[in-house]
C-alpha positions as CSV (number, residue, x, y, z in Angstrom):
1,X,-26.0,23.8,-64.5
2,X,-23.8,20.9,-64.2
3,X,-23.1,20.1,-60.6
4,X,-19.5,19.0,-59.8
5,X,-18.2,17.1,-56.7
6,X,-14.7,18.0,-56.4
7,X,-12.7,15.3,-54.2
8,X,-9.4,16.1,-53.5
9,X,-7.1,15.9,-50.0
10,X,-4.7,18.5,-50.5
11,X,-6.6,21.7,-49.5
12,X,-4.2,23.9,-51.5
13,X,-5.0,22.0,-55.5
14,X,-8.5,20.9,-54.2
15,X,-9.3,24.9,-53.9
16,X,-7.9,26.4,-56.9
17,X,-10.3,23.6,-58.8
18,X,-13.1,25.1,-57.3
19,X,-12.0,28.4,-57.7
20,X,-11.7,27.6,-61.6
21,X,-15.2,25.9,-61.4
22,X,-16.4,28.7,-59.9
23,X,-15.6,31.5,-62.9
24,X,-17.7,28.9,-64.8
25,X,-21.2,30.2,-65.5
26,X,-22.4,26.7,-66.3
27,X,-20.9,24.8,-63.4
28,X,-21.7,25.1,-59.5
29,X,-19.3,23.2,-57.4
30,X,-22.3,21.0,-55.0
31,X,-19.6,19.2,-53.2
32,X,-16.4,18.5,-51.7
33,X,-14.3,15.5,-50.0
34,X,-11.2,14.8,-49.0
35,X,-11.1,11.1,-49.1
36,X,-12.0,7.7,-50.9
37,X,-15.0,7.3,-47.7
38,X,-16.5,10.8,-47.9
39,X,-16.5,10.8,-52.1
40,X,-18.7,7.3,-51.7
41,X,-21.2,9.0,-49.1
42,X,-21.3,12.2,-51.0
43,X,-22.6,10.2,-54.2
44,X,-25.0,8.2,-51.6
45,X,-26.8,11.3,-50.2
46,X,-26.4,13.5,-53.4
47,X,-27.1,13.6,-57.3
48,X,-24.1,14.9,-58.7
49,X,-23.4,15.2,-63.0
50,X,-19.7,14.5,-62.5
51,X,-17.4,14.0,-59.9
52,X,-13.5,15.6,-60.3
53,X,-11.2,12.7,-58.3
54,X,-7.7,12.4,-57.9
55,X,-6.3,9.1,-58.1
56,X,-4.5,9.3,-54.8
57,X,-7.4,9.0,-52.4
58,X,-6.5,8.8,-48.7
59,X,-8.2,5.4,-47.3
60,X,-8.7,3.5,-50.6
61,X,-7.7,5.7,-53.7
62,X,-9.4,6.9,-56.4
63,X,-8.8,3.6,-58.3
64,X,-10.9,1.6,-55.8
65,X,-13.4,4.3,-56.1
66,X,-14.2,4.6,-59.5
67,X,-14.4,0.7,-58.7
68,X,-17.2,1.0,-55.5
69,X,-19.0,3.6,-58.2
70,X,-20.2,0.9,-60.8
71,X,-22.2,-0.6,-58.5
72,X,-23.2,2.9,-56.4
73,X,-23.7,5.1,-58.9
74,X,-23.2,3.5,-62.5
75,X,-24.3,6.8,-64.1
76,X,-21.9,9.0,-62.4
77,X,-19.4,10.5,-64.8
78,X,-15.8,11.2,-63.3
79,X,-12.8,12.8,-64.4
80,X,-10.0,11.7,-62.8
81,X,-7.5,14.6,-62.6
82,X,-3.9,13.3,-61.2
83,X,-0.4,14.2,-60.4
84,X,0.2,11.3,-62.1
85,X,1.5,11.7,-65.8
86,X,-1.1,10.0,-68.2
87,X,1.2,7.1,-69.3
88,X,1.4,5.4,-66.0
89,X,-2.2,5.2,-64.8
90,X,-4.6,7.3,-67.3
91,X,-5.0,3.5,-69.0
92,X,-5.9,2.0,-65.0
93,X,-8.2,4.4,-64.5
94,X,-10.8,4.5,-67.9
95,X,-10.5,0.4,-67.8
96,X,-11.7,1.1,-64.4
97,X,-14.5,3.6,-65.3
98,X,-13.5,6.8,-65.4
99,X,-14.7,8.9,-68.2
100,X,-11.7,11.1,-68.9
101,X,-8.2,12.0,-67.5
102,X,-6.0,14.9,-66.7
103,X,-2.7,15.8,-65.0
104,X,-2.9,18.8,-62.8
105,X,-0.7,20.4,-64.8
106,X,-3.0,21.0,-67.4
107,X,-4.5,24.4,-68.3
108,X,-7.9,25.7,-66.6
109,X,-9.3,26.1,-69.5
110,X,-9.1,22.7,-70.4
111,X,-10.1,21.3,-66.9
112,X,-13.6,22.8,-68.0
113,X,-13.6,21.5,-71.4
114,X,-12.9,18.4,-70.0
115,X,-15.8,18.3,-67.5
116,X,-18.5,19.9,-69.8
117,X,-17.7,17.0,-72.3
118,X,-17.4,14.1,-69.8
119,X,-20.7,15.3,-68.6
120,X,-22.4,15.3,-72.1
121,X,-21.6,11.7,-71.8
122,X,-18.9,11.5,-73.8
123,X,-14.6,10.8,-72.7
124,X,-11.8,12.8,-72.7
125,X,-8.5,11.8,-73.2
126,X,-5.7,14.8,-74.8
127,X,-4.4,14.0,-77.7
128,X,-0.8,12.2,-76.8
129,X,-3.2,9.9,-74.5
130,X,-5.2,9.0,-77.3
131,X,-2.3,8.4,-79.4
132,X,-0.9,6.6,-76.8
133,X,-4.0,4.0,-76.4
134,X,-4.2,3.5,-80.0
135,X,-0.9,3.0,-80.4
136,X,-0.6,0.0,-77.5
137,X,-3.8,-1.7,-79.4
138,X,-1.6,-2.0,-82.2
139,X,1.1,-3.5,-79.6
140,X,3.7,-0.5,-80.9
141,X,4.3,0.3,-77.2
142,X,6.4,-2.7,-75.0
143,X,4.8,-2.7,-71.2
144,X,6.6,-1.9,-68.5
145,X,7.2,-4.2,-65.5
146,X,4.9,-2.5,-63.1
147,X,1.4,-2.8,-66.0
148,X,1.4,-6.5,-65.0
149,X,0.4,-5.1,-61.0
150,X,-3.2,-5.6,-59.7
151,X,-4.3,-2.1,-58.5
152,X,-4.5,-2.7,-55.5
153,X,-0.8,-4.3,-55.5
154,X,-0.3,-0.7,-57.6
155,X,-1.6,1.3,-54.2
156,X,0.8,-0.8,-51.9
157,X,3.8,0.5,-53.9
158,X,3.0,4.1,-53.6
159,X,2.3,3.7,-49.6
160,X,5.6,1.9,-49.9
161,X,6.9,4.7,-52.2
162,X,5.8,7.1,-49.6
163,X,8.1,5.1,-46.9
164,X,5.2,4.1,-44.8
165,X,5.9,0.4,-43.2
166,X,4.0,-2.5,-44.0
167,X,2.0,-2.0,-40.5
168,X,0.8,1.6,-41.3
169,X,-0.1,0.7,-44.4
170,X,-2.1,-2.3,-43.5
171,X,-4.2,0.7,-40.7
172,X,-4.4,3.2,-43.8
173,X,-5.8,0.2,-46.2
174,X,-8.1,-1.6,-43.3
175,X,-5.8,-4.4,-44.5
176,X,-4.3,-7.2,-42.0
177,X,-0.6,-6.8,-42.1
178,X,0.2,-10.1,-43.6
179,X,-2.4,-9.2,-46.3
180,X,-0.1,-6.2,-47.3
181,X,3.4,-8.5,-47.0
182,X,1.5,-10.9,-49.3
183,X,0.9,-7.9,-51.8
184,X,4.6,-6.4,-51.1
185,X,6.0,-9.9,-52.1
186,X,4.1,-9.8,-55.2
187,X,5.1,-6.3,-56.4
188,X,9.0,-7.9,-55.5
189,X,8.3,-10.8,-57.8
190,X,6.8,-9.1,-60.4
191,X,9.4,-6.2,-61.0
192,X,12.3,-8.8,-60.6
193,X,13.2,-6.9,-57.0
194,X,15.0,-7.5,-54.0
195,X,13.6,-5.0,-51.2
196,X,11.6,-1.8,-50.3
197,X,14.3,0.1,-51.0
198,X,14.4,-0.9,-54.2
199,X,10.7,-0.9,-55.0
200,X,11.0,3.5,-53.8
201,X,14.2,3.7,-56.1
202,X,11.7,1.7,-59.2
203,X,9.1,4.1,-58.1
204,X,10.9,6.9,-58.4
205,X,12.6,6.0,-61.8
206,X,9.4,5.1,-63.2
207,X,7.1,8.5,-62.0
208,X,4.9,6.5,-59.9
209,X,6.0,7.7,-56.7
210,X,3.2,10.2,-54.8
């Protein structure tokens, strides 16, 4: 049986996942967690074959855990499954560990292909991804503005995004708050903008907005 730790915070997706996992007959669901600090004390106090995260953890995001997880558990397998379309952060996520990727759009069925592979050890990306990859190797693909952000500047524009201020988002992120201006200035510089208001419109344009 291959024993699945479904992290999710949105009650509503994270229980149709297990609902699908549980028609599986080779899966058992072994786990649940609903942010970036229960996922890393699951894996601490549990053997799990491969963990199902979405990239927008509350408290750290799933980019910061697949991070933690190296170190923690370097065998762990994870599947990041996002809201997130693949173009903008599937390529964040396997540079940062993860062993395959999928948009929660995708079909059940291929949510368990997905998981039975990655736990066999080897990656899944869908086709277009793939392309995708191998097409940027070649350098076919220009970058947009926002690839040059660090991930965790990456994280301060979706709080941003969001319409949190730089104060909640420095108590969500255990950050000081002139830590998170620092990062807000940067994500300005970077993208050539002038204000908040314009980093939610870039957001927005761009699909990188929760």
């Amino acid at each position: 049986m291959i024993r699945v730790l479904v992290a999710d915070d949105h009650a509503v997706v994270r229980r149709g996942v297990l609902q699908i996992l549980e028609e599986a007959p080779d899966m058992v669901v072994a786990g649940e967690a609903t942010t970036a600090r229960e996922v890393l004390r699951a894996v601490r106090e549990h053997d799990y074959d491969v963990l199902v995260l979405d990239i927008a953890m509350p408290d750290g995001g799933g980019l910061e855990v697949l991070k933690q997880l190296r170190t923690l558990k370097p065998g762990l397998r994870t599947l990041i499954l996002s809201m997130y379309s693949e173009k903008q952060y599937a390529r964040r996520a396997l540079m940062c560990g993860a062993a395959g990727y999928l948009t929660k759009e995708s079909a059940p069925a291929e949510l368990l292909v997905a998981i039975r592979k990655v736990a066999l050890g080897g990656s899944y990306l869908t086709q277009s991804l793939a392309e995708e990859l191998v097409a940027e190797v070649g350098g076919e693909l220009g970058k947009e503005p926002h690839e040059s952000l660090s991930d965790r500047e990456c994280q301060v524009m979706q709080l941003l995004a969001t319409g949190k201020s730089v104060t909640a988002i420095a108590a969500e992120l255990s950050l000081s708050v002139k830590t998170v201006s620092t990062y807000r200035g940067r994500i300005l510089e970077k993208l050539g903008l002038k204000n908040t208001a314009e980093i939610i419109r870039y957001a927005f344009e761009h699909g990188l907005a929760p």
